[in-house]
Structures are given as structure tokens and as C-alpha cells.
N, C-alpha and C positions, 0 to 999 in steps of 0.2 A: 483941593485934595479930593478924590475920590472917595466912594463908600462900597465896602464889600458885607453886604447887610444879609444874616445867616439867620436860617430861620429854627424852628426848636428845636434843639438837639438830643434833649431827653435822654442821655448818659449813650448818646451812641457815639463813644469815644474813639473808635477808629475812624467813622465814616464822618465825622469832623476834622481830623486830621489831617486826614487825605485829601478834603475841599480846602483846607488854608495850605496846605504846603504847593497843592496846584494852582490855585490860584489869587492868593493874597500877596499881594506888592509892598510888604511893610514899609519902605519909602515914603510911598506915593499914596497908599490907601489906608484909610479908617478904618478897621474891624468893629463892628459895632453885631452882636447876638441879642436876637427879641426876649429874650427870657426862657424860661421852662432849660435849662441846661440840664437838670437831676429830675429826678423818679420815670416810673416805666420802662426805661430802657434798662440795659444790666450794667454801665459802668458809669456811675455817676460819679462815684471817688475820683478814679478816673480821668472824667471830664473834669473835674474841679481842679486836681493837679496839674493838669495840660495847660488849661486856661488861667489859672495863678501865673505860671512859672511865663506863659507867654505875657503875661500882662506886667511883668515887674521887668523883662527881657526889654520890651517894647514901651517904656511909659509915654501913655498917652495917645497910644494909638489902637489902643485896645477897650473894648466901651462892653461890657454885657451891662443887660439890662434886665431889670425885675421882670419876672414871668408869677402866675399864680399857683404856681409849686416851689418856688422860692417865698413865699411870703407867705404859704402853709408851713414851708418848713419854718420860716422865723416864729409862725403863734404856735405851732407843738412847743418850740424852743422853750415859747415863754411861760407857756398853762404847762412845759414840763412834763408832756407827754411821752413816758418813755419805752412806750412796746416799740412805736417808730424809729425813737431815735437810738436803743439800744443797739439796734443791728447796723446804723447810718456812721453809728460813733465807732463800732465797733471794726468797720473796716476802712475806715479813717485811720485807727490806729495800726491795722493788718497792714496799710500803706504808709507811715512811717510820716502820716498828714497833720500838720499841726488842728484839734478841735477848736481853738481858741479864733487862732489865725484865720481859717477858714468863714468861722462863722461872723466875723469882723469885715471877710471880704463880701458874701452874700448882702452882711446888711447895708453894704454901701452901694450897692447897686440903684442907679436912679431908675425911675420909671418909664423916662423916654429923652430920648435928643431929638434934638429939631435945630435946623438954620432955617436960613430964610425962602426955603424952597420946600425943606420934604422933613416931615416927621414922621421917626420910629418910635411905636411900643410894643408892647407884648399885645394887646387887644383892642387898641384904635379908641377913637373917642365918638365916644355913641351920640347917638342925636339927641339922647335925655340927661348927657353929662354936660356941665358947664365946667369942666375942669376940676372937678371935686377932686380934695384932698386924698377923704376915705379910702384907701388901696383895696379895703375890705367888702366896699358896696357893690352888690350885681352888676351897675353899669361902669363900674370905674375903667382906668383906662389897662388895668391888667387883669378886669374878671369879663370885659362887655362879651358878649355873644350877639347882641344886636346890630342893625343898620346904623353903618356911620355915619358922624355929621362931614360934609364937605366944609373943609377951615380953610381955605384957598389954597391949601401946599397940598401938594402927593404927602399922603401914608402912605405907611410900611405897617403890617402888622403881623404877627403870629396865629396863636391860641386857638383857633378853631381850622381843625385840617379838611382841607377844599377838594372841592370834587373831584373824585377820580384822580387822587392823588397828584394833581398838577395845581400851580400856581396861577390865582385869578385874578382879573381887573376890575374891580367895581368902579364905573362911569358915574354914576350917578356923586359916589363922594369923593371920586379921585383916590383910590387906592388902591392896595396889593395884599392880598394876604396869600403868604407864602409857605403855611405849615401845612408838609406833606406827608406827614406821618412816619415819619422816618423809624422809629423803634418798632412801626408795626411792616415796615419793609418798604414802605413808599418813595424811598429816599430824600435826601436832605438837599433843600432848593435854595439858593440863594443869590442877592441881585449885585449886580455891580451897579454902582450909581456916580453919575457928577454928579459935583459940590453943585449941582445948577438943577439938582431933581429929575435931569433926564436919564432914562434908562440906557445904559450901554450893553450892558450881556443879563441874562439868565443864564443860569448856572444851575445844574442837577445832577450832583453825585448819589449815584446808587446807595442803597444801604450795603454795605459788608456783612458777608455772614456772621461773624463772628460779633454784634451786635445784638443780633437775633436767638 
């Protein structure tokens, strides 16, 4: 089976849309999102209702993944931080969104998938991570910002948005990082992949205004 691997979306809930209904093969392909789906952009509610409703439509062919805006928002959750989360809750209910539900879906989000060819995460695994648990440590595999370790398979990553808003190849560890900045207008880039880690299309849908 294929992988149609999308990289942060950042509550830009139209210009999400418009890349899966163009080009996602729910058949045939894997949806799999690196993380970061909420903050920055304007429709994070939004985005979370879209991708619910597609992820219970579609079981098991819908994968998002922990970003380090999702697992901010789980510790506000937990220290109870509520200048944040009043206004988060607050149009969760304007949308008719269950808080319970929701926050039940976030935390089950894994950190990353991987076969035997190519692993996705939100921030790749750094040359100083041996796979640490901590979600919360600078290098982990949803905060790194550093050079990745080469683990024999293609990465996929997110989290840090690449030059000139286009999607890059790092040689050296065999990966991609793919966030374009989409909520600041770069648009939202994502890979079609075989189950066999070869790349078949890039993919880059504009931002929509209405995002912005």
C-alpha cells in the first residue's frame, strides 16, 4: 500500500482539504500527517473535526502523528493552564466538538510509523537520540531541530520549515523534510510514497487564502 505523507498543517484547514480530496486514494493509500495539525494557523477546531470524522470514515488508513504543538497542548492540559485553553475549549464548543473526545484523540497519537523501508515523525531522530522515550527532551523525535542520524531507511519529517519554502533531501541521513510553512502562505507539500520507501510524486498545494 502506498503512503500519502502530509506535512504540518497548522489549522490550515481548507488547504488540507483540497490536497486529500485531490489526491489521496483511500483504497490504496495510507494517510499518515507528521504532526503539528493545531496552533498558528486560524482553523485548528477545524482541522481536528475534518480529520476525526475522516479517521473514523476510514479505520485504519488514517495515521496522524504527534507534532510538538500537540504534546504542548497535552502538558497546558495537564499543569491546567487556562488563558490557552479557555479560548481552544471555547470554540470547540462554538463547533458543536466534543472536549472530551477530542482530547482522547490527540493523546493517542503515536510519535511515528515506520516499515521496513522508510520512517515518519514530526522531527526525525537526531544523531544524539538513541530513541529516547522523553517526548519532552530537545533531541527527541518530536522537538529535534538538529542533524539526523542515517538508521538505514528514508525519513520523513516535519517541524522545522526548509528553505525557501520547498521541500529538501538531506543525503547525508537519507531524509526529507517537508514543512513549508504553510500557515505563513508557503504552501502545504506532501510525498506520495511506496510501501518500498521509493518516492513517486511530490505534491504542493498552495495555501488558500482563506487560511491566511
Amino acid at each position: 500500500m502506498n503512503l500519502l505523507v502530509i506535512a504540518d498543517v497548522h489549522g490550515c484547514f481548507f488547504t488540507l482539504k483540497k490536497l486529500i480530496k485531490t489526491y489521496w486514494d483511500e483504497e490504496n493509500t495510507l494517510l499518515i500527517l507528521v504532526g503539528d495539525i493545531i496552533n498558528k494557523g486560524l482553523h485548528s477546531v477545524k482541522t481536528i473535526r475534518y480529520l476525526r470524522k475522516l479517521d473514523k470514515k476510514f479505520p485504519n488508513k488514517v495515521i496522524v502523528l504527534r507534532g510538538n504543538h500537540e504534546q504542548m497542548f497535552l502538558n497546558l492540559i495537564e499543569k491546567k493552564e487556562t488563558s490557552y485553553l479557555t479560548k481552544f475549549k471555547r470554540e470547540m464548543k462554538l463547533s458543536r466538538l466534543s472536549i472530551r473526545k477530542s482530547l482522547n484523540w490527540i493523546s493517542s497519537f503515536p510519535s511515528s510509523w515506520e516499515n521496513n523501508y522508510v520512517l515518519i515523525s514530526h522531527a526525525g531522530i537526531a544523531k544524539s537520540n538513541k530513541r529516547k522515550i522523553d517526548l519532552n527532551a530537545k533531541d527527541s523525535i518530536i522537538n529535534n531541530r538538529s542533524e539526523l542520524k542515517n538508521i538505514g531507511k528514508l525519513q520523513i519529517f516535519g517541524h522545522v520549515i526548509q528553505d525557501y519554502n520547498q521541500p529538501r533531501f538531506f543525503p547525508e541521513s537519507n531524509s526529507w523534510g517537508i514543512d513549508t510553512g504553510c500557515w505563513l502562505g508557503g504552501g502545504l507539500t506532501a510525498m506520495l510514497i511506496g510501501s518500498n520507501g521509493n518516492i513517486i510524486e511530490i505534491i504542493r498545494q498552495p495555501t488558500f487564502q482563506s487560511d491566511l
